[in-house]
N, C-alpha and C positions, 0 to 999 in steps of 0.2 A: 504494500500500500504506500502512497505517497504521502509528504512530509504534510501538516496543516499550513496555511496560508499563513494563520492569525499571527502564531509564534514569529513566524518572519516579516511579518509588517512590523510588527511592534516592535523589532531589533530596527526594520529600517529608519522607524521614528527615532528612537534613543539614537540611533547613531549620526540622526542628520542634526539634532540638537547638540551633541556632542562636538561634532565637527565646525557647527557655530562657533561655538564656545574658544576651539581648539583654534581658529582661525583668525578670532578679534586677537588674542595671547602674540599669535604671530607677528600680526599686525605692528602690536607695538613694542616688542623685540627687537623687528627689521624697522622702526621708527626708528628706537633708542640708539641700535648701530649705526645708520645714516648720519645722525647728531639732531634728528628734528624734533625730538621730544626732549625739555628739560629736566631738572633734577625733580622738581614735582609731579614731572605728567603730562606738565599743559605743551601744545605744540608752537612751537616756533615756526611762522610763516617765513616761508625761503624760497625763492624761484629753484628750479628743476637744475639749471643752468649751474646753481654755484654748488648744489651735492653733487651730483652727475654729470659725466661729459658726455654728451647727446652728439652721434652721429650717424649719419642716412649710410643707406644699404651702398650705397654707390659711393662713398668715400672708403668705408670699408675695404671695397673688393678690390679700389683704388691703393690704399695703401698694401694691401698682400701681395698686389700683382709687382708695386714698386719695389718688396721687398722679395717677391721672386726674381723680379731681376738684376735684384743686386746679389744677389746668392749666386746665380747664372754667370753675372759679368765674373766675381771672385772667383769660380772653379774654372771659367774659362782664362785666366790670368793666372791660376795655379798649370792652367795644362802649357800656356804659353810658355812659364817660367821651365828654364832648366836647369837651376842647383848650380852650388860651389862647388868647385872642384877642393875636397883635402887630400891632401900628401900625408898617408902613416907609413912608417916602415915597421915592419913584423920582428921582432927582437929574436924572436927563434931562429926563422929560417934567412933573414936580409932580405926580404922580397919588399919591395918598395908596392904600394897599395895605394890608387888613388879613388878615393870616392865621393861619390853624388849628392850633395847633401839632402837633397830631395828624395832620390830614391834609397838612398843607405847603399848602394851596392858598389863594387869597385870593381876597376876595369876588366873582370872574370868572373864576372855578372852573382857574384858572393857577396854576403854579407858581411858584417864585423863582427865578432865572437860574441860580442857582447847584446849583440842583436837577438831575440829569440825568435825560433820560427814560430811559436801558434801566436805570437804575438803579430808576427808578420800576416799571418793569414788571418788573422780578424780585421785587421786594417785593411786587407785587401779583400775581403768580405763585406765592409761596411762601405767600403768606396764603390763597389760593383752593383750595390745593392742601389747607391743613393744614382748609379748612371745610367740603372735600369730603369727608374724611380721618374728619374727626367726626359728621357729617350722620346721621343715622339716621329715615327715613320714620317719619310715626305709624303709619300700618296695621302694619306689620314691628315696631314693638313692644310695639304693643299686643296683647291677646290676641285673635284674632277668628274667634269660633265658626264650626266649620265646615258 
């Protein structure tokens, strides 16, 4: 057999008076944080303007996209840059060692000892991931008649 109606009407009153209750509470919490209610209670009238900084959908999207392309120009100016050349010589063996201060590698495409590899392969995991991330096909952005 199925539940009574009564029992759960009557929960849905209790709970919409409840949620009143719960909701004026809020109210003047997210006041008291903003700064618009004083130490008594009463509210201080403030324009929107000097709590909040009020901006349209269209500056928004405006400033993300300024800040994608400054992110874009920097990795393109990291891919342009090519590294310091350092000179080590190896104490064990005299083998004179130059390398890239970009890529860490030296002119036999090796690392420096001190370099570790899962550390190299996370870097070069998190860089692959961020070019995959950016990647966009020319057909897909370009316009192509159909």
């Amino acid at each position: 057999m199925g539940r009574q109606n009564r029992s759960r009407k009557r929960r849905d009153e209790m709970n919409k008076i409840k949620k009143a209750r719960y909701d004026a509470k809020e109210l003047i919490r997210l006041k008291k944080t903003l700064g618009l209610l004083d130490a008594d209670g009463k509210e201080i009238k403030m324009e929107i303007g000097e709590v909040a900084e009020i901006k349209t959908a269209k500056e928004i999207k405006r400033a993300a996209k300024t800040k994608e392309e400054q992110e874009l120009m920097y990795e393109h100016q990291e891919k342009m840059e090519k590294g310091q050349k350092i000179v080590r010589v190896n104490e064990k063996t005299g083998v004179e060692h130059v390398f890239n201060s970009k890529t860490l590698k030296d002119q036999f495409g090796n690392y420096p000892e001190w370099f570790k590899r899962k550390k190299t392969a996370k870097r070069l995991r998190k860089k692959q991931h961020a070019q995959k991330k950016n990647f966009k096909q020319a057909w897909t952005t370009v316009n192509v008649p159909l």
